[in-house]
Each structure stands twice: as structure tokens, then as C-alpha cells.
N, C-alpha and C positions, 0 to 999 in steps of 0.2 A: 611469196612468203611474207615480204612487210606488207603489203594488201590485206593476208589476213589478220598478223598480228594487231596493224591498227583498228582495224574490226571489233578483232578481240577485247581492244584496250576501252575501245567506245564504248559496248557492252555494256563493260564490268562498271564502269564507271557510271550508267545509265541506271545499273541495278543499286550501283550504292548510294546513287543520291534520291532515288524514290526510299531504300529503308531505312534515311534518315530521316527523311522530308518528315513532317509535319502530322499526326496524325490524327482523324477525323473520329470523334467519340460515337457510336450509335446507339442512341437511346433504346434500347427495349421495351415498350408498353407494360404492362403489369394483365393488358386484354386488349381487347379488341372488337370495342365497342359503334362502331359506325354503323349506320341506318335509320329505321324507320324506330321511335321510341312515345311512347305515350306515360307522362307522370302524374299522380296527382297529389296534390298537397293538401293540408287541411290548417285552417286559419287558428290561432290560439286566441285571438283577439275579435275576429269577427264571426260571431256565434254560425253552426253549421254552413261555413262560407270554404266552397274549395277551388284552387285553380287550377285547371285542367293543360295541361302541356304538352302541344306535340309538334315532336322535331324530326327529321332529316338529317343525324349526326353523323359529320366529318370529321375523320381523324386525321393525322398526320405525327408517327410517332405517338408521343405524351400528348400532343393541343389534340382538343375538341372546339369544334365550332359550328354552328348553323345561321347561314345569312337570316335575312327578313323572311325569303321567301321560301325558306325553311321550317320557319316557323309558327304553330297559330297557338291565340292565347286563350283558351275559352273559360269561361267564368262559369261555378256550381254550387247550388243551395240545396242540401239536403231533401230526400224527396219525398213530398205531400203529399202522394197517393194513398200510399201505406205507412209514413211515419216507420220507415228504416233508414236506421241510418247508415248500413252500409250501402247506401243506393243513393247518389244526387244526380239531379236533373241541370244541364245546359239553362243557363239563361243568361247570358249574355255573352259578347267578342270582345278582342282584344284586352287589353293592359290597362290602367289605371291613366294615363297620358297621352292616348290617343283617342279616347272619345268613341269606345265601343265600335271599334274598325279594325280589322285585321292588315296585319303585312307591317306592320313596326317595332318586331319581338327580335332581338337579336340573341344569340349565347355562344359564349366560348368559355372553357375551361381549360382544366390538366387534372389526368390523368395517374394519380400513383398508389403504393402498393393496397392491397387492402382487397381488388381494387376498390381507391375512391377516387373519386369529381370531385371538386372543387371550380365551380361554377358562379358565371356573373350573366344573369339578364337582363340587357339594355332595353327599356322600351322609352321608344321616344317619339314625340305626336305634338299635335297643336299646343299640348296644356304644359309639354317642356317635356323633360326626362328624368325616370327614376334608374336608380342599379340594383337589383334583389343579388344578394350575395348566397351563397349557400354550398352542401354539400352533400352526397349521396353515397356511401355505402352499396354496392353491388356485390351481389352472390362471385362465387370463384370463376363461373365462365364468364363472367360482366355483362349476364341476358337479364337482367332482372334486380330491383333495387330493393335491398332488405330493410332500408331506414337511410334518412336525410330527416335535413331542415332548412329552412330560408329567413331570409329578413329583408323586409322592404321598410326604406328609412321612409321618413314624410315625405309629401311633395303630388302635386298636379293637383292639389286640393285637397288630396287622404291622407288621412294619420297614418301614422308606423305601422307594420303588421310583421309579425314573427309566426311562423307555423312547422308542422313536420311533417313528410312525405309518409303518405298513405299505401299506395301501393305505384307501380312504374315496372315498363317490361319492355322489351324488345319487340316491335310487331314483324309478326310476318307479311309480305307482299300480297297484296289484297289478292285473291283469286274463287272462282266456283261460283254456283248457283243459289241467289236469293231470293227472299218474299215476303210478302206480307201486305198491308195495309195502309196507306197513306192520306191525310184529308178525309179524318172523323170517318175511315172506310170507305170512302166514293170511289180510291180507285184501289184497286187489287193489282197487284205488281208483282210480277218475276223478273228479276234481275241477275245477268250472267257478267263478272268482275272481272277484266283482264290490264294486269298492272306490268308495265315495261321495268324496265332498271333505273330509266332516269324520273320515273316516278308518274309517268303520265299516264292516266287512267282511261278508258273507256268501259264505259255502261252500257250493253245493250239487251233487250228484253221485250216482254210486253205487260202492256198497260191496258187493263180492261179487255184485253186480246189484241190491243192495238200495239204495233211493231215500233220501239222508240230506240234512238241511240243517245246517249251525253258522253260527253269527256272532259276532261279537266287533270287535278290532279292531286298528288296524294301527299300529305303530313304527316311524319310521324302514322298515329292511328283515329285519323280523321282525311276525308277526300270536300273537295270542293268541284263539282261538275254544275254544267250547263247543257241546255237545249230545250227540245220540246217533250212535255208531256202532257196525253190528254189534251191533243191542240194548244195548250199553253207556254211560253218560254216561259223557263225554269232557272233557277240557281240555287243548289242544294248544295248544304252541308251533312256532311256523314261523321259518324264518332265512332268508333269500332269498339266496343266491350269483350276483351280479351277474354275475359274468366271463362274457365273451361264449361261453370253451367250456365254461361249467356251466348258467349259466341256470337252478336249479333251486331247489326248497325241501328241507331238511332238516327233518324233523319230532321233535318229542321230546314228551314229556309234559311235565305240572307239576313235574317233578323235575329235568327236565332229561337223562332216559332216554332216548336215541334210538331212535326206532320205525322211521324207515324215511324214503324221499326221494321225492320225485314233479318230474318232470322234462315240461317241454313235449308235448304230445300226449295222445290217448287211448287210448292202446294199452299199460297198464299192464307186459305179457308183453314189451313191447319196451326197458325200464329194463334200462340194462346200465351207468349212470356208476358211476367208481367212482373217487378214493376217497370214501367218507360223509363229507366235509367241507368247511368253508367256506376257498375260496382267501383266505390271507391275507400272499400276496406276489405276487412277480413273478418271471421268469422269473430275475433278479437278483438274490437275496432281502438283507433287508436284514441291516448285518453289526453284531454286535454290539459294545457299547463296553465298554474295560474302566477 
């Protein structure tokens, strides 16, 4: 009998000191934003100048964040083909501070109601380091950005720049069958996409009829693979154009050279998009500030 009462007494006393203890607040997110994101912004300062954004976004709670190797910064000039300006062309890597080289982009922000981001990207390189500060507005399921802005102060040699976010969406995990044309048409390519969870991609297909594999891996809505194609080693960049009438990849090399696009299907002779560029407006586009 005192066996169980002192039992009992431990208990009671075990349950009253956890409901007084201490209690742990948990943040609720406003969404649920982590993965694969592609943004683009447009410059107010540097005439038809846009930069291209894509991340790998972590959450935890309210913080968002994506290491370096989360992130690539790619650079866009409104595109000369056709003089639209909802369309810009890739021409150039990285950030303002690292000297046209990927893998030195960093971002973390928070999360709240709206939803909105509030967001700082560090890129830092040879030439030092800048902080772009900004913030994004996201639709109610937080897959897609309605309006942002940024500001990169001076520094690594360039002036100030201030711009607004263009468009920005959530990508899906790359999968299915591609094609098209690569290298001024020399080679004709089918491409079949197969993307893991931790982001690592493999490519395999054929090239001129000839059987190729690359792998690498994947950004936000851009992939970076290697191997042989056409007898030659390769290092390709991919940019994914979300819009529901492109749906396609732009391919460029390590330079940022445009090679050629591959679009939904297997039937390479059947590539006819055009213009070679990633939509980065609407049918509205956005207007500039002075």
C-alpha cells in the first residue's frame, strides 16, 4: 500500500512540474515555401538588364535559406532576336563580386503574413562582397510571386541598382522526354530528365542516334550537368522556362554561350519555339521607375 502511494505521489508531482515547466512558442509559417524556385527581376537603373535567380529554398518554420550550392545567379538582356520584351536572353554567371563564376550566391530570409519574404543575398568573390536586400509578395499558396523589389547598394566596382521582380514561381522537379537542336543544328538531341529529391539529375538520350548519359544537378529552374556528347566532354547549363506556352529548356555552355533549346517531345525536327529566351514578363510587362 505505501509502494503504491509513493508511486502515486511521484506521478502527480512529475505531471505538475512538466504543466508548469516552461513553455516552447511554435511559430506557424503564413506557407510553405521550400524547393526548387526560379525569380526574375528587372533593373530600374540598368536599361533592359535582368537577373535571373535560382534556388534550392530551405525552410525551417518562418527562416528561409539556400547555401552557395543552392544557388546560381545568372545575368539577362532583353532579347535581340525579335525585340520583345517580354523575352531575355542569358548572357552572363554569377553576381556582381565574383567575376562571372557561379557558386558564391547566398539567401536567407523570413517568412510572414501576406505571405511575404523578406530576403538578403550575399554574394561574395574576389572583388569583396555585396548584400541585395529585398522583398516578395507571394500568391496565398506561396507557389508563385505576385510583386517584389531589390536594392543592391554600390561596391565590387558597380553602382547602386534598385529593380522589381518580374515574374518567380515554384518549379517542378525536372522529369519526361526532350528535344531539339543543339550547335547551330549539328546535333539533334532526345533527352529523357530523371531528378531525385536531393536534386541530382541525370540525362540520358540520344545524340545524332548516338546513346549519351550526363548528370549533375539541379537549381532552383536551371540544371548544371556533364559528360560526353557527340565524342566530346560537355558542361552544360539548362534554364527551365516555366510559362505554360514555352515549357522548355535553354541550353548554354560553361560560358554561358547559347547552344540550342529542347522543348517537350521526341521529335527534335519538330522544334520550331522561338524566341531562344526565357519569358520574363507578362503579357503587361512591368513598367519602369524613374
Amino acid at each position: 500500500m505505501e509502494k503504491r502511494l509513493a508511486l502515486a505521489v511521484t506521478a502527480a508531482l512529475v505531471l505538475l512540474a512538466a504543466c508548469g515547466g516552461k513553455k516552447t512558442a511554435v511559430v506557424t509559417p503564413p506557407a510553405q515555401i521550400a524547393g526548387q524556385w526560379q525569380i526574375v527581376a528587372k533593373s530600374f537603373v540598368k536599361v533592359n538588364t535582368y537577373m535571373i535567380i535560382e534556388a534550392n529554398l530551405s525552410q525551417t518554420e518562418d527562416a528561409i535559406s539556400a547555401s552557395a550550392q543552392n544557388v546560381l545567379f545568372l545575368d539577362g538582356v532583353q532579347d535581340t532576336t525579335v525585340n520583345d520584351p517580354l523575352f531575355a536572353d542569358v548572357n552572363g554567371l554569377g553576381g556582381e563580386c565574383d567575376e562571372q563564376t557561379l557558386g558564391d550566391v547566398t539567401i536567407d530570409g523570413t517568412l510572414s503574413a501576406g505571405p511575404t519574404l523578406a530576403f538578403t543575398l550575399t554574394d561574395s568573390g574576389p572583388l569583396g562582397t555585396i548584400v541585395t536586400t529585398g522583398s516578395l509578395l507571394l500568391n496565398s499558396g506561396g507557389t508563385a510571386v505576385e510583386s517584389g523589389e531589390y536594392a543592391t547598394p554600390a561596391g565590387c566596382g558597380f553602382a547602386l541598382d534598385t529593380g522589381g521582380v518580374t515574374v518567380g514561381s515554384m518549379i517542378q522537379p525536372f522529369a519526361g522526354t526532350f528535344s531539339g537542336t543543339l550547335n547551330n543544328g549539328n546535333d539533334q538531341v532526345i533527352a529523357t530528365f530523371s531528378q531525385d529529391q536531393n536534386f541530382n539529375l541525370t540525362i540520358t538520350g540520344t545524340d545524332n542516334g548516338g546513346a549519351f548519359t550526363l548528370t549533375g544537378t539541379v537549381t532552383g529552374g536551371a540544371f548544371q550537368v556533364s559528360g560526353t556528347l557527340n565524342d566530346a566532354s560537355v558542361n552544360l547549363i539548362g534554364v527551365f522556362d516555366p510559362d505554360p506556352m514555352q515549357n522548355d529548356f535553354l541550353v548554354y555552355d560553361s560560358g554561358a554561350h547559347f547552344l540550342g533549346e529542347l522543348v517537350p517531345g521526341s521529335n527534335p525536327a519538330a522544334m520550331v519555339k522561338k524566341p531562344f529566351g526565357i519569358r520574363v514578363g507578362h503579357q503587361r510587362p512591368i513598367t519602369d521607375k524613374h
